[in-house]
C-alpha positions, 0 to 999 in steps of 0.5 A: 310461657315461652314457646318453641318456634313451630316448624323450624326444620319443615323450611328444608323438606318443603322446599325440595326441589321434587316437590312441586307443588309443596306438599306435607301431610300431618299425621297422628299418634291417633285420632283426635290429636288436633291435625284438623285444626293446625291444618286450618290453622296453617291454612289461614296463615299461608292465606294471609301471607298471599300463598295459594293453599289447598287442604286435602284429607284422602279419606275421612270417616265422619257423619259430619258432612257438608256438601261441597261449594263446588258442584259436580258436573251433573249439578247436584251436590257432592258430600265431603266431611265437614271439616274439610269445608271448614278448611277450605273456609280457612284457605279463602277458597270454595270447598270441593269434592276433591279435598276429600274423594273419600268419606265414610259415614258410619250407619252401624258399629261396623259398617259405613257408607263410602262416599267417593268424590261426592257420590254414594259409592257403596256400603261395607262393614270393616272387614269388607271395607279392607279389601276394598280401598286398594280400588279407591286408591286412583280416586285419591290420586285424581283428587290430589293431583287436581288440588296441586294444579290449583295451587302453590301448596297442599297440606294434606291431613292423615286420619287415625294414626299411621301406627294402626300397622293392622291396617297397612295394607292397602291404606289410603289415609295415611302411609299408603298415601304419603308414599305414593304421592312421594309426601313427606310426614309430620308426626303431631302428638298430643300431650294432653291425653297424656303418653306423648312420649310413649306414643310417638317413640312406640309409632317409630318403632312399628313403623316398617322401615319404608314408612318410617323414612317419610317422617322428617319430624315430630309436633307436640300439640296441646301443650300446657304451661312452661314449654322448658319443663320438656325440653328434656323430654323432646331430647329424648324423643329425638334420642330414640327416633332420631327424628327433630322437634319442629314444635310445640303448640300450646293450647289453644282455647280458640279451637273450641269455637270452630266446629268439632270434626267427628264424634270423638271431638263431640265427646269432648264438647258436650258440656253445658256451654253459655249462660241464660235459657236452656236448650237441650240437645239429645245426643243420640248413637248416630247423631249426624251434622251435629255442628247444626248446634255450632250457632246456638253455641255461641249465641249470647243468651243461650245455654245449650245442654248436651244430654247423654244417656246417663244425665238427667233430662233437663225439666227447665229447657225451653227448646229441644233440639233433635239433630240428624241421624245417620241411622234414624230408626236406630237412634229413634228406638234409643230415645223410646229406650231411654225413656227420653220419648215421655220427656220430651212430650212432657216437655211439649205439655208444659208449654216447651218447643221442639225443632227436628233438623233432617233425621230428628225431623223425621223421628217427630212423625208417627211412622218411620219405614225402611222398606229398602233395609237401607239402614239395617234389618228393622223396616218400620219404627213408630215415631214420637207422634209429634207431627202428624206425618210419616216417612219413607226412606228411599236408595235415593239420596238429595245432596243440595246446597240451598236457599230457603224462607221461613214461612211464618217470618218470611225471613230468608235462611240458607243452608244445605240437604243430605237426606235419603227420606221422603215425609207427608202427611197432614201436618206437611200442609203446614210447612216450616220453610221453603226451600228452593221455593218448594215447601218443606218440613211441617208445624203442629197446630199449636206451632210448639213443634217443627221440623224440615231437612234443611241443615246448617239453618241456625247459621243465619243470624236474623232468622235464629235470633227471630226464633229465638224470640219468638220462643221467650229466650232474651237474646243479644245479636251475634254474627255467627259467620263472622265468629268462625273466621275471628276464630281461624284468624285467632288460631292463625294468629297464636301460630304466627310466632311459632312459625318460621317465617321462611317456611311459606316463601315460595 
C-alpha cells in the first residue's frame, strides 16, 4: 500500500515567526477519531528527533484519570485523564496537572465532577456546566503558557469536535481555545466510521468565519487499503473547503495496545482478547480507571471477557474482576439488575476468584452508604456480601501516587488512589496489601475474594504474574511496561515515513 506523506504543509505554519514556542492542535470531526494516539504518537517521534515536546489537551471529560508524576505544591496528587499520562509517557517527560487543567468525570448522565488543575473544583450537570467554562478559561491559559516554558513545542489535542457550534460559546476545548492562544488547527477524520467526506466539508461549512480561518489542513486517519483509490476524494475535499491535505494514516493495528482514553474507545475494545484461562470483567455504566485491565490484556496466558449487560455471563472464568466506579451505588444497583450478583456468587461457589479495585472493591462488602448524597439521591445500597466490610463515602477525596506490597507474597506493587470512600470491617483485619506501609483492602477467610483501592496494580509484572498462578492460570512472563513503549515506539515508527522530515527542525 502506497501512502501520502503526513503533514507536508504543517513545515509552514509551524514555523511562523509568531509562534513561539510552536504550537498546533489537532482537532476532530468527533470524538474518537484517533487524535489521542497521533498526539502520542507525534510525541514520540519529536522525542526521538531530540525535540522537547509537551501534549496538552484543555479539557477532557473521562473517568479514565491518572494522577499526575508531578505533585502539587501542597504534596498531594492531582488528577488528569489518563491519556494525557500516557502522552507525557510518549514525550520522555513526568505527567502533570498542567497538561490537562481541566477534567470532567462524569457521575450521571448529566452531570460530571470538574476537576481544575488537579483538584476537585465542583460538580454541575451540562447545562450549569455551559455557563461555567468562561471561568476556567484563566486556568487553561496558565497551563499553556507553563507547558510553552518547558519546551520548544506543544501539540495540543481538541475534545469532541469544534463543529458542535451549540457549544461555542464559551468553549475551552476546542475553537475558543485555539483562538485565544493564537494556535493554528489540523482538522483529522476518520474514514473508518465512514462519511469522511460528509464530516469534514459539513465542519467547514458551520464553522463561523473566524474559526474556520485557524484551520490550515485537514488529516484523514484509519485509512484501509490502497490510499490512491482516494485520491479524487481528497481533491474534492480541498475543492469545497479549500483547505490542503496534509495526510493519510493508515490503520494502525498498534493503537490497540495502548490504553483506550475514554468509554467511547472501551465500547470498541470489549471483545474477548488472548487465549487460555478466562477472566471476566463486568463492564458497568460508570466503569472507571478500566485501563487497570490493560496488563491482563496483554499477558499470554490469559483470555479476558468484557461482559456487557446483553451477554451471557461466562460459566468457565477463573477470575472476575469488578473495576472502578464513578458512581458505585449506581453501577452496584446495575449488577443486582441484571442478575450478575447471583453469577458472581455462583461463580465463588464453584471454586472461582474474584479481586475488587476501588469502587468494585467497595461493591464486595455488605453496605455502601452516601450519607452526603455525593453521587446522587440514593444514600445506602446493600453490597454483594463478599467481604464482611461496609463503606462510607466521604467529600474527602485521596488522590496518591503509591508504593505497596502484597501481604500474602510480599512481593512489592506500585500504582495509584483515587477514591472518596472509607471502608471496615472484620475482614479488613485481614489486608490485601500495604500501601504506604499502612494496610489496605481485605480477603475472605477462604482467600477466594479480595479487594483494596490501589489502582494500576496489574502493572507490576511479578506481582500479576505471582497471582496469576496462585490462582491455576498457565502463564508466561510479559514486561507489561515495556509492551506500552514497543507500542509508542511502533506508532512512532509507522509515522516516520509519513512525516516530513523538516517539520521538527527547529
Amino acid at each position: 500500500m502506497s501512502v501520502q506523506p503526513f503533514f507536508p504543509a504543517l513545515l509552514q505554519l509551524m514555523m511562523e515567526p509568531r509562534l513561539k514556542p510552536r504550537s498546533v492542535m489537532l482537532q476532530g470531526t468527533g470524538s474518537d477519531v484517533g487524535k489521542t494516539v497521533l498526539v502520542a504518537g507525534l510525541c514520540r517521534l519529536a522525542t526521538r528527533r531530540g525535540i522537547s515536546v509537551r501534549s496538552f489537551k484543555p479539557q477532557n471529560m473521562s473517568n479514565n484519570a491518572a494522577v499526575a508524576d508531578i505533585p502539587l505544591a501542597d504534596g498531594t496528587g492531582g488528577e488528569i485523564g489518563r491519556a494525557q499520562w500516557l502522552q507525557a509517557l510518549a514525550c520522555g517527560v513526568p505527567s502533570s496537572v498542567h497538561m490537562n487543567p481541566v477534567l470532567l468525570k462524569p457521575q450521571s448522565e448529566t452531570g460530571s465532577q470538574i476537576i481544575v488543575h488537579g483538584k476537585v473544583w465542583g460538580a454541575a450537570k451540562g447545562r450549569d456546566y455551559q455557563r461555567l467554562k468562561p471561568q476556567l478559561l484563566g486556568a487553561v491559559m496558565e497551563s499553556y503558557h507553563e507547558l510553552q516554558s518547558q519546551c520548544d513545542l506543544v501539540i495540543v489535542e481538541g475534545a469532541g469536535s469544534p463543529a458542535e457550534i451549540n457549544l461555542r460559546e464559551g468553549d475551552i476545548a476546542n475553537m475558543g481555545f485555539a483562538t485565544a492562544a493564537n494556535v493554528p488547527v489540523v482538522l483529522v477524520g476518520d474514514i473508518d466510521r465512514g462519511g469522511v467526506i460528509a464530516s469534514i466539508v459539513g465542519t467547514h461549512t458551520i464553522l463561523p468565519d473566524k474559526d474556520r480561518k485557524m484551520i490550515r489542513g485537514y488529516l484523514i486517519n484509519k485509512f484501509r487499503g490502497d490510499v490512491s483509490l482516494f485520491d479524487r476524494g481528497l481533491e474534492q475535499i480541498t475543492e469545497f473547503t479549500g483547505w490542503p491535505s496534509l495526510g493519510v494514516i493508515p490503520y494502525l493495528p498498534d493503537v490497540t495496545r495502548l490504553p483506550a482514553e475514554d468509554s467511547v474507545a472501551l465500547e470498541q475494545t470489549i471483545a474477548q482478547s488472548g487465549e487460555g484461562d478466562v477472566i471476566a470483567i463486568p463492564v458497568l455504566s460508570r466503569i472507571s480507571n478500566f485501563d487497570d485491565i490493560d496488563p491482563l490484556k496483554l499477558q499470554p496466558g490469559v483470555r479476558v471477557v468484557f461482559v456487557k449487560p446483553e451477554d451471557a455471563w461466562p460459566q468457565n472464568a477463573k477470575l472476575v474482576v469488578l473495576p472502578g466506579s464513578k458512581s458505585t451505588i449506581a453501577d452496584l444497583n446495575q449488577i443486582k439488575a441484571l442478575g450478575w450478583d447471583r453469577e458472581i456468587l455462583n461463580h465463588v461457589t464453584r471454586g472461582g476468584y474474584v479481586i475488587g479495585i476501588c469502587g468494585g472493591y467497595q461493591m464486595l462488602g455488605n453496605v455502601v452508604k452516601d450519607p452526603d448524597g455525593i453521587e446522587g439521591a440514593e444514600r445506602e445500597a446493600r453490597g454483594l456480601g463478599l467481604l464482611d466490610v461496609e463503606t462510607v463515602l466521604v467529600p474527602s477525596k485521596t488522590v496518591l501516587n503509591s508504593s505497596a506490597s502484597d501481604v500474602r507474597s510480599g512481593l512489592p506493587l506500585s500504582g495509584y488512589e483515587i477514591h472518596m470512600g472509607r471502608t471496615t470491617g472484620v475482614n479488613c483485619d485481614n489486608p490485601m496489601i500495604h500501601i504506604n506501609n499502612k494496610a489496605d483492602g481485605a480477603i475472605s477467610s477462604d482467600g477466594k475474594v479480595r479487594g483494596c483501592y490501589l489502582h494500576g496494580m496489574f502493572a507490576t509484572d511479578a506481582w500479576r504474574e505471582d497471582l496469576l498462578r496462585q490462582m491455576g492460570f498457565n502463564i508466561s512472563a510479559v514486561n507489561y511496561k515495556a509492551e506500552v513503549e514497543i507500542a509508542l515506539d511502533a506508532l512512532a515508527n509507522h509515522l516516520e515515513p509519513l512525516v516530513d522530515p523538516r517539520i521538527f527542525q527547529l
